[in-house]
C-alpha positions in Angstrom: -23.1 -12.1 -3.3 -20.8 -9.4 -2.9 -20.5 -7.1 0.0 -18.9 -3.9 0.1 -18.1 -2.3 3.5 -17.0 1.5 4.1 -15.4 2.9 7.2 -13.5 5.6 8.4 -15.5 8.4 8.5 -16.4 10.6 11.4 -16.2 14.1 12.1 -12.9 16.1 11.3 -11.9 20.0 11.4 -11.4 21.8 8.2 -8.6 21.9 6.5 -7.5 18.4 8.1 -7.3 15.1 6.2 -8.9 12.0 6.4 -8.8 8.5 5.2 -11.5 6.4 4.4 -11.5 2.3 3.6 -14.4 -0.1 1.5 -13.3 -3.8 1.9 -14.9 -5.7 -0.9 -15.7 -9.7 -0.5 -17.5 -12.0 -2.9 -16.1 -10.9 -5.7 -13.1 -10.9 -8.1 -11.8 -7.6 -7.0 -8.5 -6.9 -8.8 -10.2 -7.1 -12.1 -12.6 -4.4 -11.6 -13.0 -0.9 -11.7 -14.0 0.5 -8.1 -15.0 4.2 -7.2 -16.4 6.5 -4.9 -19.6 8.7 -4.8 -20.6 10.7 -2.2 -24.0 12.5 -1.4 -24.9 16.0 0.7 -28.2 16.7 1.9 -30.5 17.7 -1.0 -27.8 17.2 -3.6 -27.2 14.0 -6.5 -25.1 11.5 -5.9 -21.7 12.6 -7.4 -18.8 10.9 -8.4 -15.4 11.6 -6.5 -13.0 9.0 -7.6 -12.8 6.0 -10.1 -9.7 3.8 -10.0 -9.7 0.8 -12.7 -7.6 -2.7 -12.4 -4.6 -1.5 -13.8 -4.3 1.8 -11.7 -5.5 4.5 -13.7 -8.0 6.8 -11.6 -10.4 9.3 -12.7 -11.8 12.5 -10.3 -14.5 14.6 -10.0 -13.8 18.1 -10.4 -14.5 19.0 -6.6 -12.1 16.7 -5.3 -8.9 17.4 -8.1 -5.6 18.0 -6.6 -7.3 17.5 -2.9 -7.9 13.7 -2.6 -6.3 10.3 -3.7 -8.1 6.9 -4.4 -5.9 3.8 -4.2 -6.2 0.1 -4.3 -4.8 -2.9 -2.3 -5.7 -5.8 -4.2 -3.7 -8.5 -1.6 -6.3 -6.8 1.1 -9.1 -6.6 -1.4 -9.6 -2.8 -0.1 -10.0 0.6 -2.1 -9.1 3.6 0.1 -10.1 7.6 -0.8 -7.5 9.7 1.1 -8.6 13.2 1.6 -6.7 16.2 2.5 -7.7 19.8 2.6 -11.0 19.1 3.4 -13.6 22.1 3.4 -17.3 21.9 4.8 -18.7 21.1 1.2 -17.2 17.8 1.5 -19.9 16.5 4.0 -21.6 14.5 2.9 -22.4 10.5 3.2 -19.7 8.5 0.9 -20.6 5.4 -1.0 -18.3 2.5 -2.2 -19.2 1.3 -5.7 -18.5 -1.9 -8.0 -20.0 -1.1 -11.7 -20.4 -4.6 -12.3 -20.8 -8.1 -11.2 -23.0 -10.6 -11.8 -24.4 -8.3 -14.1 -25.6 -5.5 -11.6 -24.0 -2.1 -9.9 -23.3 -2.7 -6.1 -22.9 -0.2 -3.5 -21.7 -0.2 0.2 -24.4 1.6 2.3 -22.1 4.7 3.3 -19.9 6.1 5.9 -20.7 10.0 7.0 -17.8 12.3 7.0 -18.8 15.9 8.4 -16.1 18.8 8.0 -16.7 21.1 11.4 -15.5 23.5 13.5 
């Protein structure tokens, strides 16, 4: 029922910034909590930003101080800006709704390599 769709990612030089974009449809989207994960080759999925209905946002530890999650509940749209950015953040990044309809949905994911 829902449908999450990332974009935005490409290849970018370190040290540059980049902005990526999930548009959610199908479900109630200002109420709930939306967040970001992202996976490298060989590594877990890891957390890099949570932002709930009110606002509030929650990082990872990798991404502190380096990268912003925000929310634009007219467009029904939760952007990840990120600045700074060093090759340990390629990796594929994933959209995420915790819950609806009582189950965890995920975009399928939008690559962002960090290259010279």
């Amino acid at each position: 029922q829902v449908q999450l769709v990332e974009s935005g990612g490409g290849l970018v030089q370190p040290g540059n910034s980049l902005t990526l974009s999930c548009a959610v449809s199908g479900s109630n989207f200002r109420l709930h909590d939306m967040g970001w994960y992202r996976q490298a080759p060989g590594q877990q999925r890891e957390l890099v930003a949570i932002i709930n209905s009110s606002g509030g946002t929650t990082y990872g530890d990798s991404v502190k101080g380096r990268f912003t999650i925000f929310r634009d509940n007219v467009m029904n749209t939760v952007y990840l800006e990120m600045n700074s950015l060093n090759a340990e953040d390629t990796a594929v990044y994933f959209c995420n709704l915790p819950r609806w309809r009582g189950m965890e949905w995920w975009g399928k994911g939008t690559l962002v390599t960090v290259s010279s």
